[in-house]
Biopython code that builds the backbone (N, CA, C, O; Angstrom):
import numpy as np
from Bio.PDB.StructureBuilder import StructureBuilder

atoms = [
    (1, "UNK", "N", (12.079, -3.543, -6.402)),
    (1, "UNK", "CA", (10.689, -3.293, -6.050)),
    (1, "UNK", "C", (9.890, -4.575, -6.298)),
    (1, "UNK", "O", (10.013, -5.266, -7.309)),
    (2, "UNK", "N", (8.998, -4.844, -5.203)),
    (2, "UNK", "CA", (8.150, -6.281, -5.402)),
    (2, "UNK", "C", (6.612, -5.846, -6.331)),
    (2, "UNK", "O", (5.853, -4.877, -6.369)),
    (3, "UNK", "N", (6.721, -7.279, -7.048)),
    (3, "UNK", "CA", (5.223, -6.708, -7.959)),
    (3, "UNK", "C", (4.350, -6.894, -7.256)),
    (3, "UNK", "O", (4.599, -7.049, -6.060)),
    (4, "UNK", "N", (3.229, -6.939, -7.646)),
    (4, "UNK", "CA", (1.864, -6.694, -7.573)),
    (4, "UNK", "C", (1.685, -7.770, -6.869)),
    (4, "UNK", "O", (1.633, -7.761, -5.640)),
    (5, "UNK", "N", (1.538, -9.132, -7.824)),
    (5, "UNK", "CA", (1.134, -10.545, -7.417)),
    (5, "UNK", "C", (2.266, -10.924, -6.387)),
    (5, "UNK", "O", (1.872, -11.488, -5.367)),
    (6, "UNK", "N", (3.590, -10.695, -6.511)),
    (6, "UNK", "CA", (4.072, -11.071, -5.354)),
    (6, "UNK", "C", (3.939, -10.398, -3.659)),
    (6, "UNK", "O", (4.322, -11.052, -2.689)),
    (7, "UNK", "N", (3.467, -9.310, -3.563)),
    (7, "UNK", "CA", (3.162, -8.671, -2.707)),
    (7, "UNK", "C", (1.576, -9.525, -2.503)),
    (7, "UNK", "O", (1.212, -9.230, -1.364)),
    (8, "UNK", "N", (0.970, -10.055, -2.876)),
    (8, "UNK", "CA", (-0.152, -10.764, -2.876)),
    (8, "UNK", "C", (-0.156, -11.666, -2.219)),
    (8, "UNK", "O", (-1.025, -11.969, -1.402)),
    (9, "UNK", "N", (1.081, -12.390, -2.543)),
    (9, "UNK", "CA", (1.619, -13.963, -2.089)),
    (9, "UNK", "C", (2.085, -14.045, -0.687)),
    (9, "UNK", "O", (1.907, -14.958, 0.120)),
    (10, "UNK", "N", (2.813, -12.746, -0.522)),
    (10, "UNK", "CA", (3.280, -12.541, 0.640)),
    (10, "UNK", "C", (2.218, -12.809, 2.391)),
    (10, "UNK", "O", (1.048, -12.441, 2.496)),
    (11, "UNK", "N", (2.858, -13.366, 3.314)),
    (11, "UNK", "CA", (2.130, -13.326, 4.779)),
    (11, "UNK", "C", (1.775, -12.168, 5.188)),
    (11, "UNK", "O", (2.481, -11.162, 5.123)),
    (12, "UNK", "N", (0.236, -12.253, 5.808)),
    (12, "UNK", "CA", (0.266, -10.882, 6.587)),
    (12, "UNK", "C", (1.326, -10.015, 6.865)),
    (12, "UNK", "O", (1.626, -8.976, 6.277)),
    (13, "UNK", "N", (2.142, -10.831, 8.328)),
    (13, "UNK", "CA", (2.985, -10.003, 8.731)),
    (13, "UNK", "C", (4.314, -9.654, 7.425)),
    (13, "UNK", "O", (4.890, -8.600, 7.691)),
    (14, "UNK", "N", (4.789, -10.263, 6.281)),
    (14, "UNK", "CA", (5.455, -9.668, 5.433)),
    (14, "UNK", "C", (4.968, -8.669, 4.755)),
    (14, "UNK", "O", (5.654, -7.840, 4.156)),
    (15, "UNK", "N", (3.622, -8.692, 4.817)),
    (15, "UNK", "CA", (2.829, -7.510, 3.822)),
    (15, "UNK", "C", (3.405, -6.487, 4.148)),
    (15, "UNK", "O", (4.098, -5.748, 3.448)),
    (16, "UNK", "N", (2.932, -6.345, 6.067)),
    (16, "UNK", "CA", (3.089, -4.830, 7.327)),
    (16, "UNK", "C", (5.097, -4.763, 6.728)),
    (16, "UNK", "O", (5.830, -3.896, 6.253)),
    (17, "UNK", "N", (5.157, -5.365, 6.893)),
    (17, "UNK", "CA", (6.894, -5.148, 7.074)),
    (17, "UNK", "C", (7.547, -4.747, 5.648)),
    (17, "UNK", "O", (8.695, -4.365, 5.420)),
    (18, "UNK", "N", (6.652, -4.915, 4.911)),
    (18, "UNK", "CA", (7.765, -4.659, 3.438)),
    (18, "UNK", "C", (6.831, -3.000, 3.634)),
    (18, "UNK", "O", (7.271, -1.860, 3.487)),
    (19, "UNK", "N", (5.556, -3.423, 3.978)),
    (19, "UNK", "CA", (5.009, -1.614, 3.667)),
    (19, "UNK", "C", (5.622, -0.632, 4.449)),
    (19, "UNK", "O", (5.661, 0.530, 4.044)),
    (20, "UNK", "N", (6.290, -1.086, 5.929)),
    (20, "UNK", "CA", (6.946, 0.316, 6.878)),
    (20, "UNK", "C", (8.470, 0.161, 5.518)),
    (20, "UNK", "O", (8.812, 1.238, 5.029)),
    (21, "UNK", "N", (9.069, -0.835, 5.138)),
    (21, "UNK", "CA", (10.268, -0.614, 4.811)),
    (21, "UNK", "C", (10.197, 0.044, 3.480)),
    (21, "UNK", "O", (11.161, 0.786, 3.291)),
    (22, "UNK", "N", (9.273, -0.010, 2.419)),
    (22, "UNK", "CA", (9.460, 0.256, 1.188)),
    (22, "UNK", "C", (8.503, 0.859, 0.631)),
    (22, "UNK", "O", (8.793, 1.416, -0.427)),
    (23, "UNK", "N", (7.405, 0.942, 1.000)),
    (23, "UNK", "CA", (5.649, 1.745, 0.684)),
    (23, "UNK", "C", (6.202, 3.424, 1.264)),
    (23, "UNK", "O", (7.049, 3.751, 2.096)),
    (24, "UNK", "N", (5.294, 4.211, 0.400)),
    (24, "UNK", "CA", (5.566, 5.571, 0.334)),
    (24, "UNK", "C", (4.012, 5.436, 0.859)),
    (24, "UNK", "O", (3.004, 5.081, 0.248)),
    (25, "UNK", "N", (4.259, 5.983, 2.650)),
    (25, "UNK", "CA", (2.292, 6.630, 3.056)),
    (25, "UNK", "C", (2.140, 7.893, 2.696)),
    (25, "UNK", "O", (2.778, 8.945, 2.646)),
    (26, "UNK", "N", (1.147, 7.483, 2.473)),
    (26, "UNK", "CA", (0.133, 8.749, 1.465)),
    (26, "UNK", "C", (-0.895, 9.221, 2.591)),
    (26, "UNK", "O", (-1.240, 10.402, 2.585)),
    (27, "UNK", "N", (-1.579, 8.036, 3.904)),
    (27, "UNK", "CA", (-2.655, 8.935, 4.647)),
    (27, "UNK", "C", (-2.827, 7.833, 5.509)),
    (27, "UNK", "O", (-2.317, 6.713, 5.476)),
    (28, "UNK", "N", (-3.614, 8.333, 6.268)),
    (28, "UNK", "CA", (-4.023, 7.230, 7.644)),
    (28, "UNK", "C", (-5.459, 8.461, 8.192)),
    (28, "UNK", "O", (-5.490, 9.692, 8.207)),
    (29, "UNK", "N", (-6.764, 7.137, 8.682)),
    (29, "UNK", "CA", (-7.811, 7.842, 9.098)),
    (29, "UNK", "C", (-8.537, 6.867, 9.765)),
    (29, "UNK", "O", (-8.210, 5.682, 9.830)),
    (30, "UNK", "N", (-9.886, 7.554, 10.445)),
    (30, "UNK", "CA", (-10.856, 6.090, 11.192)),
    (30, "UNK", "C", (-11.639, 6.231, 10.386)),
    (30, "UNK", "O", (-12.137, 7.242, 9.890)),
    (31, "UNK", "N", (-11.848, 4.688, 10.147)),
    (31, "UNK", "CA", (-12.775, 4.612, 8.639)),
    (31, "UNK", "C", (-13.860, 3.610, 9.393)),
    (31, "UNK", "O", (-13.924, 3.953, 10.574)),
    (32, "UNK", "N", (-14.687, 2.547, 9.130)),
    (32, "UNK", "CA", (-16.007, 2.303, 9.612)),
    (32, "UNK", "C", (-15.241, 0.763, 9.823)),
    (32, "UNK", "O", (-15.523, 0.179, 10.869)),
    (33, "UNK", "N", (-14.121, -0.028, 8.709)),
    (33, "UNK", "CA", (-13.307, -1.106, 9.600)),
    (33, "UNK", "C", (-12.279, -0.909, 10.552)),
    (33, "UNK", "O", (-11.841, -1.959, 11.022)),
    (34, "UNK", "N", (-11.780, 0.113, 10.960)),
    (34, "UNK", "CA", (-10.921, 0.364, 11.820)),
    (34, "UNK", "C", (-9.891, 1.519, 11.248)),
    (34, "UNK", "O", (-10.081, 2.290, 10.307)),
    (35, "UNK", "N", (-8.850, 1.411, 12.029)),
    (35, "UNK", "CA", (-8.111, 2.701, 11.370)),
    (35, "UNK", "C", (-7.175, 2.415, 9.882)),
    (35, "UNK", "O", (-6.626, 1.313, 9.896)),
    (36, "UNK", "N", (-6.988, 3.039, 8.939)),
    (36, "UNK", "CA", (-7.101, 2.575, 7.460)),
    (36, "UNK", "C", (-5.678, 3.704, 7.201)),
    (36, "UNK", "O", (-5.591, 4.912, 7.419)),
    (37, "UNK", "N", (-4.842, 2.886, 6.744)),
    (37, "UNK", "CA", (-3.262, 3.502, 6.341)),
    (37, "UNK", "C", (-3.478, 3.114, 4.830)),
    (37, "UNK", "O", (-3.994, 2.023, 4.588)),
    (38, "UNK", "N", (-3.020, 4.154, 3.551)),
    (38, "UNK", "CA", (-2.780, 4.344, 2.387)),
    (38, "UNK", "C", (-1.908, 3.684, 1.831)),
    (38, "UNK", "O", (-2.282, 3.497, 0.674)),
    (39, "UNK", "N", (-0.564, 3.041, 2.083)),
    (39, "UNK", "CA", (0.408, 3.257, 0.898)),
    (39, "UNK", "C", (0.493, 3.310, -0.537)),
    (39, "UNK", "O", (-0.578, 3.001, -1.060)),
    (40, "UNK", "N", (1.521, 3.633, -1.446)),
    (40, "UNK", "CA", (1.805, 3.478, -3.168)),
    (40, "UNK", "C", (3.390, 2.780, -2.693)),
    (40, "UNK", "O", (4.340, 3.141, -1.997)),
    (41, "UNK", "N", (2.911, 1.212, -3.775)),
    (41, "UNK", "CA", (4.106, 0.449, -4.000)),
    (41, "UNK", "C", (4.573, 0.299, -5.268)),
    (41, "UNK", "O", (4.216, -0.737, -5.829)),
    (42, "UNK", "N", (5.264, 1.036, -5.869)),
    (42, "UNK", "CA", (5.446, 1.034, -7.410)),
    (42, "UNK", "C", (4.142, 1.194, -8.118)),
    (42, "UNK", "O", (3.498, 2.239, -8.029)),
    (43, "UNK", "N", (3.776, 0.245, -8.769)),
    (43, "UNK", "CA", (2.736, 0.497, -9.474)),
    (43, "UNK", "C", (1.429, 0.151, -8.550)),
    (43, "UNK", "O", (0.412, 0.393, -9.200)),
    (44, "UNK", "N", (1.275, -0.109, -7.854)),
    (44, "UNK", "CA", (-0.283, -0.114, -6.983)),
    (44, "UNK", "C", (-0.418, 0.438, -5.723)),
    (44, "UNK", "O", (0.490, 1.192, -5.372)),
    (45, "UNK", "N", (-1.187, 0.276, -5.080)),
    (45, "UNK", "CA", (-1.704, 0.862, -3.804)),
    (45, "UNK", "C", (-2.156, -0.246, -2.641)),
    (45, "UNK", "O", (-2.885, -1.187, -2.954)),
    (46, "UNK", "N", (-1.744, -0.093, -1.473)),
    (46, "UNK", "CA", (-2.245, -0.732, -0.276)),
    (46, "UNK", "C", (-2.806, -0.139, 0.546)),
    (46, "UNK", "O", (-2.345, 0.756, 1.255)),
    (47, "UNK", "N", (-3.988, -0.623, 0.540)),
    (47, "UNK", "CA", (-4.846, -0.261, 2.057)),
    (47, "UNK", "C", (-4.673, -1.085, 3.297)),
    (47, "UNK", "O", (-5.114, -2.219, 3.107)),
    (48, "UNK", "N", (-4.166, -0.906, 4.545)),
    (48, "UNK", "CA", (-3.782, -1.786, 5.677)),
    (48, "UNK", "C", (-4.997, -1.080, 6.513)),
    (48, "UNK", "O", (-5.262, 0.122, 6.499)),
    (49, "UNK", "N", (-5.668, -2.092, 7.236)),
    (49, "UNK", "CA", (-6.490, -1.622, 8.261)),
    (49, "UNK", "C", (-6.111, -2.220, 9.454)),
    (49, "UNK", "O", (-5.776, -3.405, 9.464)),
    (50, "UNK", "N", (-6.129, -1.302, 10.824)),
    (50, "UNK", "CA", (-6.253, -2.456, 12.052)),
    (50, "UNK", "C", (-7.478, -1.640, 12.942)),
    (50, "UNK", "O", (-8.256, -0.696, 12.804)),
    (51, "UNK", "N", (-7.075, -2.724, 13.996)),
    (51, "UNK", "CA", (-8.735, -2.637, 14.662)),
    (51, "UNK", "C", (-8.115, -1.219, 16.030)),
    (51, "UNK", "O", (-7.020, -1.187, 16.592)),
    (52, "UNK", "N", (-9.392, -0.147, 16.206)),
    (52, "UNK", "CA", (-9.307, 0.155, 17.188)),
    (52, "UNK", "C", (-8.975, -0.136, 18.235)),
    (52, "UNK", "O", (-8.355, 0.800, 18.739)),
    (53, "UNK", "N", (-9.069, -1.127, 18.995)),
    (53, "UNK", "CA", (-8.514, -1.463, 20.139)),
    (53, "UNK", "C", (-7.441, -1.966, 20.599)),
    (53, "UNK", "O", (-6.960, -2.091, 21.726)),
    (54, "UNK", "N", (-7.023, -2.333, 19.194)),
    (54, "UNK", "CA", (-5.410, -2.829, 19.474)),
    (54, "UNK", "C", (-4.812, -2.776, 17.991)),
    (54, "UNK", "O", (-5.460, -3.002, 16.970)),
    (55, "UNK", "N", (-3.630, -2.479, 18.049)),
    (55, "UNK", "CA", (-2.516, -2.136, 16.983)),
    (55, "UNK", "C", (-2.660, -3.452, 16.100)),
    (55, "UNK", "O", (-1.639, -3.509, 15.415)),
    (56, "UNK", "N", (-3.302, -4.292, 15.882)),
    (56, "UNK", "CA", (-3.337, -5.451, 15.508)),
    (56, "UNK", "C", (-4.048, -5.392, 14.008)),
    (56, "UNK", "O", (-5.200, -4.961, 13.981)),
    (57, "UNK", "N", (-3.383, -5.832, 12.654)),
    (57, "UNK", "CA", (-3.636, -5.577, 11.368)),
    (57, "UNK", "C", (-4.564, -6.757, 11.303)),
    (57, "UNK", "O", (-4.310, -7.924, 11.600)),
    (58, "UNK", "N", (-5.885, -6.146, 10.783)),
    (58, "UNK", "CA", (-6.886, -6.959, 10.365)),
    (58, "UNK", "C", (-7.529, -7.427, 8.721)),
    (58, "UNK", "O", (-8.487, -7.989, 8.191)),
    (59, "UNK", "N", (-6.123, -6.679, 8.377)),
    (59, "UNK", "CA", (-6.845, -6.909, 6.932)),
    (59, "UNK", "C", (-6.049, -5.950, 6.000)),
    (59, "UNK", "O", (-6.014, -4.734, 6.190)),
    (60, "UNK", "N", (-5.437, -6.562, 5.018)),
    (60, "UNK", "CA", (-4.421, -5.793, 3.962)),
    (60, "UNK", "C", (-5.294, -6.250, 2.494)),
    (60, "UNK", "O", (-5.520, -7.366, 2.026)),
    (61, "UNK", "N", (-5.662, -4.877, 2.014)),
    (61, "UNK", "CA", (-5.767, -4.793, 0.914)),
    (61, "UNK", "C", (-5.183, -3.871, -0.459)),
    (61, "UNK", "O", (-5.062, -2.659, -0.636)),
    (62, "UNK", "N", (-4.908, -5.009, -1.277)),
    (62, "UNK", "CA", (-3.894, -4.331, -2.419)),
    (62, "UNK", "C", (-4.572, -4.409, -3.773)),
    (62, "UNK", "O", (-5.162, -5.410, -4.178)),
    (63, "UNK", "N", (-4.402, -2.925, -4.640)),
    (63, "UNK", "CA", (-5.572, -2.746, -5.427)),
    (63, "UNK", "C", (-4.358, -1.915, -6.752)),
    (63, "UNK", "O", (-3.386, -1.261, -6.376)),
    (64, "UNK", "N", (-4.596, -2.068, -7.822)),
    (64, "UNK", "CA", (-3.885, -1.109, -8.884)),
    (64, "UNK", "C", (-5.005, -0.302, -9.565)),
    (64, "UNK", "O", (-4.548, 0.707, -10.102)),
    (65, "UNK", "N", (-6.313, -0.442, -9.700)),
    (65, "UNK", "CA", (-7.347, 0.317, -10.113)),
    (65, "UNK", "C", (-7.496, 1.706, -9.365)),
    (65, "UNK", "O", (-8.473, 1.654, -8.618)),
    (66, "UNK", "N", (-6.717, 3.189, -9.308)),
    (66, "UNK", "CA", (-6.901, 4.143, -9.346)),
    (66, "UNK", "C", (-8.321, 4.907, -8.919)),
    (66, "UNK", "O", (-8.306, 6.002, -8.357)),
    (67, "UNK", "N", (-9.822, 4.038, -9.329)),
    (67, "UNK", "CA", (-10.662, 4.807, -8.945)),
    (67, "UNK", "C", (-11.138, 4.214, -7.853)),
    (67, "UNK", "O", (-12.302, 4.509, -7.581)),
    (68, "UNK", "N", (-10.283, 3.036, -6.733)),
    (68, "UNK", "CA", (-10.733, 2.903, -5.890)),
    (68, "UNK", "C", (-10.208, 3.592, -4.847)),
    (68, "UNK", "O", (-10.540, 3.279, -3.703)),
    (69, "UNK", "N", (-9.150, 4.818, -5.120)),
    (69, "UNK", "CA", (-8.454, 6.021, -4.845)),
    (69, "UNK", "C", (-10.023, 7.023, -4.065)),
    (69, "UNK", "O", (-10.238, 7.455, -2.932)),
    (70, "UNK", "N", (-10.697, 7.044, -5.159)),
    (70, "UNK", "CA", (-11.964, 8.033, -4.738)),
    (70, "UNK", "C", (-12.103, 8.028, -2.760)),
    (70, "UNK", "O", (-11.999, 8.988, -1.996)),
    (71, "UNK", "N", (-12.353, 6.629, -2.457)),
    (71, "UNK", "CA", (-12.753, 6.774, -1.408)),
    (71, "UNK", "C", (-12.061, 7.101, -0.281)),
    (71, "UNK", "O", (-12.592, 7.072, 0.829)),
    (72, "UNK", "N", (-10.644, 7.487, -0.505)),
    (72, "UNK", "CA", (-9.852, 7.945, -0.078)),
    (72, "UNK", "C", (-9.553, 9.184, 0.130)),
    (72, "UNK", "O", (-8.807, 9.696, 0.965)),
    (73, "UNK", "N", (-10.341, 9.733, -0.885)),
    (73, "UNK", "CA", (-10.615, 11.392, -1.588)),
    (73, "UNK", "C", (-11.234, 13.063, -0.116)),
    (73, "UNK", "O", (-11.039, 14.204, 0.303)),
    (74, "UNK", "N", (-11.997, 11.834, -0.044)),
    (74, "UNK", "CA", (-12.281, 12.833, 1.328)),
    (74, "UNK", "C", (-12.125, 13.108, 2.725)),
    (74, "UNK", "O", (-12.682, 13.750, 3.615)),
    (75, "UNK", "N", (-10.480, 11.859, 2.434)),
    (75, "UNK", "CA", (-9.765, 12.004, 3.999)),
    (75, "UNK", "C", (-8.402, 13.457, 3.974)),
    (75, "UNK", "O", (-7.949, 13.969, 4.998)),
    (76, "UNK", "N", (-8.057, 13.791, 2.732)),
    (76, "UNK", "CA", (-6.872, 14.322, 2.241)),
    (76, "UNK", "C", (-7.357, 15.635, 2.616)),
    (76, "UNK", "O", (-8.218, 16.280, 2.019)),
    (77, "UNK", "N", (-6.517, 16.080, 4.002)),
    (77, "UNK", "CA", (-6.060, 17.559, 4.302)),
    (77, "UNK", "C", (-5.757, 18.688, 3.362)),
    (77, "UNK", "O", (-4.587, 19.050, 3.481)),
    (78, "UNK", "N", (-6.510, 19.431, 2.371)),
    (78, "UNK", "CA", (-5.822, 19.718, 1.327)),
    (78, "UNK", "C", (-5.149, 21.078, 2.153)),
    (78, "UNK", "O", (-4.044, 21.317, 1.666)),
    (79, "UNK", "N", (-5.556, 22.190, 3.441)),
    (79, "UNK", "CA", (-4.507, 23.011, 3.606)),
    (79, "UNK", "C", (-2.739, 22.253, 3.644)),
    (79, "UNK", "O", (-1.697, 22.838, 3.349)),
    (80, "UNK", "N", (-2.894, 20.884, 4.082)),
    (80, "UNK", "CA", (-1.622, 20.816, 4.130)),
    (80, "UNK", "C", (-0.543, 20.729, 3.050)),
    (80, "UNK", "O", (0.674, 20.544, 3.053)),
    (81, "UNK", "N", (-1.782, 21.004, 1.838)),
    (81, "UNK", "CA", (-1.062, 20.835, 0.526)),
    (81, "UNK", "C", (-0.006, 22.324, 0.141)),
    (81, "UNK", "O", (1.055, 22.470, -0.465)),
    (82, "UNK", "N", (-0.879, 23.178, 0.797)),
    (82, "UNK", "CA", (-0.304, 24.629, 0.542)),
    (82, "UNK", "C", (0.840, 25.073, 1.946)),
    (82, "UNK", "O", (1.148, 26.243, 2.175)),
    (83, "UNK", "N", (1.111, 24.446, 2.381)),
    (83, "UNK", "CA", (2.015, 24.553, 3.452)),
    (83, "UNK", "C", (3.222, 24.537, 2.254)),
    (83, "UNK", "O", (4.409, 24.611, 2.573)),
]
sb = StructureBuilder()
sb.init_structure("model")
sb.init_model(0)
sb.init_chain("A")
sb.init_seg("    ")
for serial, (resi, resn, name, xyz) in enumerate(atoms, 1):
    if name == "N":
        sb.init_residue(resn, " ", resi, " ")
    sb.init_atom(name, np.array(xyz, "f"), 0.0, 1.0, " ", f" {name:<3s}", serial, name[0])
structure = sb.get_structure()
């Protein structure tokens, strides 16, 4: 599993590619920068955004602080929890 800071270090496009191969998604929604994917990488969290109009990643952000979780809070389907 890659840490924190090395997932940091990493190129855009290695960011996208280690997150389809090894990130556990948690959610995906349209948020006000574009459409906004969740993952948990061991110990932290990635937010990947790309732009509406094209599949194109505009911006990876990686965070281990938990209460920046909140804003995430009111995308989560909870019937699908009881399925």
């Amino acid at each position: 599993m890659i840490t924190y800071f090395r997932f940091l270090l990493l190129p855009l496009s290695e960011k996208n590619q280690y997150l389809q191969q090894n990130g556990t998604f948690l959610l995906d929604y349209s948020g006000d920068k574009g459409i906004v994917k969740l993952y948990a990488v061991g110990d932290f969290f990635v937010e990947l955004y790309s732009n509406y109009s094209s599949d194109c990643i505009s911006e990876v952000v990686a965070f281990k602080n938990i209460q920046r979780l909140q804003q995430h809070a009111d995308h989560i389907d909870l019937a699908l929890l009881s399925a």
